[in-house]
N, C-alpha and C positions, 0 to 999 in steps of 0.2 A: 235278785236284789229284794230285800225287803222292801214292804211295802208302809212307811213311813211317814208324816204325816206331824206338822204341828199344826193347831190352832190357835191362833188369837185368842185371848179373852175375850174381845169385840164381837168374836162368833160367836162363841162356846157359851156365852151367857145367856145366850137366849135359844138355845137346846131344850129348856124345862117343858116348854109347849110349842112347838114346830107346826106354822101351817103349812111352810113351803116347803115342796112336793121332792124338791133337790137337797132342802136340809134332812128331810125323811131320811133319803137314799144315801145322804153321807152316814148318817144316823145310823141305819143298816149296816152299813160298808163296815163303821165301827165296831160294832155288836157279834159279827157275824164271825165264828171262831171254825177252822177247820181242821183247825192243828196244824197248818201246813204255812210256812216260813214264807214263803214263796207269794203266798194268795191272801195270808190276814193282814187284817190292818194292824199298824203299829200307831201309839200316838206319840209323839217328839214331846219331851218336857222339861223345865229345869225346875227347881225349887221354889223360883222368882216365881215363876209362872202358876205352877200348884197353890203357889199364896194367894194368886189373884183369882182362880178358881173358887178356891173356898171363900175367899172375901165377898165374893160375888153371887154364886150359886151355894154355897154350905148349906143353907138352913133349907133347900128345896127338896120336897121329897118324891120329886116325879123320877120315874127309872132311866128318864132322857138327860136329867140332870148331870151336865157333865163333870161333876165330884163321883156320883153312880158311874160313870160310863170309865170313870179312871180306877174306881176300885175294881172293877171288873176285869180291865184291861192288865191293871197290875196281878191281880190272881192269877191270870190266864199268862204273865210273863209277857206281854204286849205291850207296858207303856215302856218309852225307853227314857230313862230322865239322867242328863248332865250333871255332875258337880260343879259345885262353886270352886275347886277347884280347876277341873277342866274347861271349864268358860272361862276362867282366869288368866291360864295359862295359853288359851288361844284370841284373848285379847294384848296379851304381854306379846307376842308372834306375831300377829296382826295387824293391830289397832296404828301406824304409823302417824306421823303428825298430819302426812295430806291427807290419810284417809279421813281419819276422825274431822279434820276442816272442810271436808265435804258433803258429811252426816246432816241431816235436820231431824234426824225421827230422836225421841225421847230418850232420857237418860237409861229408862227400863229396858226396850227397845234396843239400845247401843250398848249397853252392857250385858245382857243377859238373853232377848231374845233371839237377835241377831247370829249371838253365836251358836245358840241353841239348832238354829236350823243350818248353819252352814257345817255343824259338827255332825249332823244327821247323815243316812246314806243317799240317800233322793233329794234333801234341801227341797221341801215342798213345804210351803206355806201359805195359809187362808187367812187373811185378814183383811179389816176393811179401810185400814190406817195408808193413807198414803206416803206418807214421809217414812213409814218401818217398811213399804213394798218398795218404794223407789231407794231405799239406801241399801235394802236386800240385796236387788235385782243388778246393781250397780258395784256390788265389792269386789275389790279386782280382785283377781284369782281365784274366786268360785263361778257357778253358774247354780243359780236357785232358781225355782217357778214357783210364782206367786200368783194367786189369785183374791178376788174380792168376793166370788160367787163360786159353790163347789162345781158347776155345771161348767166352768171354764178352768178347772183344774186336773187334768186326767189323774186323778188318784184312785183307780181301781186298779 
């Protein structure tokens, strides 16, 4: 199974300078290419989300930067990114009246990230958004893992 992977913008924005020792090591996990399907990191993305990277981190020119860390991934055939159609089409599938009245997390969140990880292989996501991990964690018919901290995510 691939090894997949979205981030929050709530993380990924503060990539540019990492003191913590576990953003390091996810840092690494990302970076680290062996050509093998099996063992590299992928990173889960949609359109929505690439917006919010650049709006946030674009102008940083550190190599941790996670706008760097997605051109790189994209070269190497790693980032894996959804269309606005296919989020579309799996909110028109999905979204029922109970669900969506059960939702609290954000309109960006409910329409774009949300599906972003549960269309992914592994549904792993690092955020530090409670209302986007409890509405994850809670969509009936999938099973996601979410964390706040990468050291509580097994994503290697």
């Amino acid at each position: 199974m691939k090894k997949d992977i979205f981030i929050d913008n709530n993380i990924a924005k503060n990539f540019a300078n990492p003191m913590d020792p576990e953003y390091k090591k996810l840092l690494s996990w990302l970076k680290t290419h062996n050509l093998n399907k099996n063992t590299d990191a992928y990173l889960v993305a949609s359109k929505k989300l690439l917006e919010e990277y650049i709006s946030t981190s674009g102008q940083c020119n550190a190599s941790t930067n996670i706008c760097a860390i997605v051109a790189v991934l994209q070269s190497q055939g790693r980032l894996d990114t959804f269309t606005n159609n296919q989020i579309k089409q799996f909110c028109t599938t999905h979204y029922k009246k109970h669900v969506v009245k059960d939702m609290t997390c954000s309109d960006i969140d409910r329409n774009y990230h949300i599906p972003t990880v549960l269309l992914s292989e592994r549904r792993y996501a690092l955020s530090i958004d409670d209302a986007f991990i409890r509405d994850l964690l809670n969509f009936p018919g999938f099973t996601a893992v979410a964390a706040k901290r990468p050291e509580n995510l097994n994503y290697t």
